[in-house]
C-alpha positions as CSV (number, residue, x, y, z in Angstrom):
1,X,0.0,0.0,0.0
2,X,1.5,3.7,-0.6
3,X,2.4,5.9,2.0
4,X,0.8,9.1,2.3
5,X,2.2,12.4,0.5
6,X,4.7,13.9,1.3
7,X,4.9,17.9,0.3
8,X,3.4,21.4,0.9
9,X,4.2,23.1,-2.9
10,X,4.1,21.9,-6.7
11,X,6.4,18.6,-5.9
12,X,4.8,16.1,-3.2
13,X,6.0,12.3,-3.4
14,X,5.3,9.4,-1.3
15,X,7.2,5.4,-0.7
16,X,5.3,2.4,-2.6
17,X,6.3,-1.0,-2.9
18,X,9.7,-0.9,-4.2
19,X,10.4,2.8,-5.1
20,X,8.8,5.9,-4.8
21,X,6.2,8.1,-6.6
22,X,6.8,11.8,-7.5
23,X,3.9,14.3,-8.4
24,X,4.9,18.0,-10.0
25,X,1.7,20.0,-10.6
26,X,3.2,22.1,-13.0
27,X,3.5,21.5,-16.7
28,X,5.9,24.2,-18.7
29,X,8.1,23.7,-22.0
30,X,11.3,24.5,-19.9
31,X,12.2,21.3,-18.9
32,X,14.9,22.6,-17.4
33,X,13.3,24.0,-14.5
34,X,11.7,20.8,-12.9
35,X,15.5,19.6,-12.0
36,X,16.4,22.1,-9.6
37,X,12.6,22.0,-8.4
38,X,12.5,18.3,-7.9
39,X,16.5,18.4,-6.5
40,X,15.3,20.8,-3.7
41,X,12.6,19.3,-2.7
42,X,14.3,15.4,-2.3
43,X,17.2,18.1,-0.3
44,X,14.4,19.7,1.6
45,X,11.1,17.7,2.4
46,X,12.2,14.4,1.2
47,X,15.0,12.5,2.6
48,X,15.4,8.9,0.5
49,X,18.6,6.8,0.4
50,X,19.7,6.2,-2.7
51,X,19.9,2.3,-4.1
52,X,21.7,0.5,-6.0
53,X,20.5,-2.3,-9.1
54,X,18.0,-1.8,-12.0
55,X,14.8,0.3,-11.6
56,X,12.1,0.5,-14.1
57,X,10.5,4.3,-14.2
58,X,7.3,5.7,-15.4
59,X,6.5,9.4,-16.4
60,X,3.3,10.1,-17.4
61,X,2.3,13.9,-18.3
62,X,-1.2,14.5,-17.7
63,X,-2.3,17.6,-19.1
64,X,-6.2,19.6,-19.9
65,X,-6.6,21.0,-23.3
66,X,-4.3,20.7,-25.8
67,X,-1.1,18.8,-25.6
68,X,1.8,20.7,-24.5
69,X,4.9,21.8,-27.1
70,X,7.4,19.6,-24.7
71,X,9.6,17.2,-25.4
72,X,9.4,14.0,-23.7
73,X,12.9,13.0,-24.0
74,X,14.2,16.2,-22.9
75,X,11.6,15.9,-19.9
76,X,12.6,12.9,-19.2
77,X,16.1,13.5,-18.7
78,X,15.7,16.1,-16.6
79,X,13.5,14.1,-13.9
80,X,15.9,11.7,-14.2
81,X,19.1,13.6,-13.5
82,X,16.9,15.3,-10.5
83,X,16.2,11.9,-9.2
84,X,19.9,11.0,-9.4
85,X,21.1,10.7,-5.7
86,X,18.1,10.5,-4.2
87,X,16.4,7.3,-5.5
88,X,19.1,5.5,-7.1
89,X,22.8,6.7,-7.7
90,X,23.1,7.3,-11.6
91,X,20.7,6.8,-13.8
92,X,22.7,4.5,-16.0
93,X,20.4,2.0,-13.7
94,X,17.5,2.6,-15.4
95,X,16.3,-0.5,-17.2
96,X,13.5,0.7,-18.2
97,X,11.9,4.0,-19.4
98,X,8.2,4.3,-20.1
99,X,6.7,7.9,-21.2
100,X,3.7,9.1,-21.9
101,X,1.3,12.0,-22.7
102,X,-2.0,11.7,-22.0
103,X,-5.4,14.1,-21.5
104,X,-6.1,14.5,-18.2
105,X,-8.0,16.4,-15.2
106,X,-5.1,18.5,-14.4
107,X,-1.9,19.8,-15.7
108,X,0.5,17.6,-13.8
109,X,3.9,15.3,-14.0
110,X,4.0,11.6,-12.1
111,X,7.4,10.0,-11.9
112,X,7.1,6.2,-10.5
113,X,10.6,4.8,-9.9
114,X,10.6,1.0,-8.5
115,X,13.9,-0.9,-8.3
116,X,13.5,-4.6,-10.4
117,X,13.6,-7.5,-8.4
């Protein structure tokens, strides 16, 4: 079962089986700005030790009205290299990569991060 959310501003995460789930509820084209927001908040609010081994991630942008004029990849990276240090120690570990954009109910950015068995 998940723990409960962790986070007063735009990032809150919480612990699930295996890893750990991120939520940003902002969506902008710079995806350079969600490193240092995501870095500071892991510094800050959320203290994780990083692991070693594969982990298999998931970002899913969720977004109302039209799609958004960002790049996945370069997205992706980003959250990745913010998550670096915090959940696992490089992200040459990641295994797997899943991304997606889909319509949603809000404007928003989940990151799940579980390590493989």
């Amino acid at each position: 079962m998940p723990g409960e959310w962790i986070g007063r501003g735009k990032v809150r995460a919480r612990e699930i089986s295996g890893g750990v789930e991120v939520a940003i509820d902002e969506i902008t084209t710079q995806a350079r700005i969600y490193k240092p927001l995501v870095y500071e908040f892991f510094r800050k609010e959320f203290a994780l030790r990083p692991r070693w081994g594969d982990f298999e991630v998931a970002i899913v942008l969720e977004h109302r009205g039209a799609a958004p004029g960002l790049d996945l990849d370069n997205l992706a990276k980003a959250l990745l290299d913010a998550l670096k240090g915090h959940v696992f120690f490089d992200d040459a570990q990641i295994a797997l990569l899943l991304c997606e954009r889909r319509g949603g109910e809000r404007d928003r950015i989940i990151v799940r991060a579980v390590k493989r068995d």
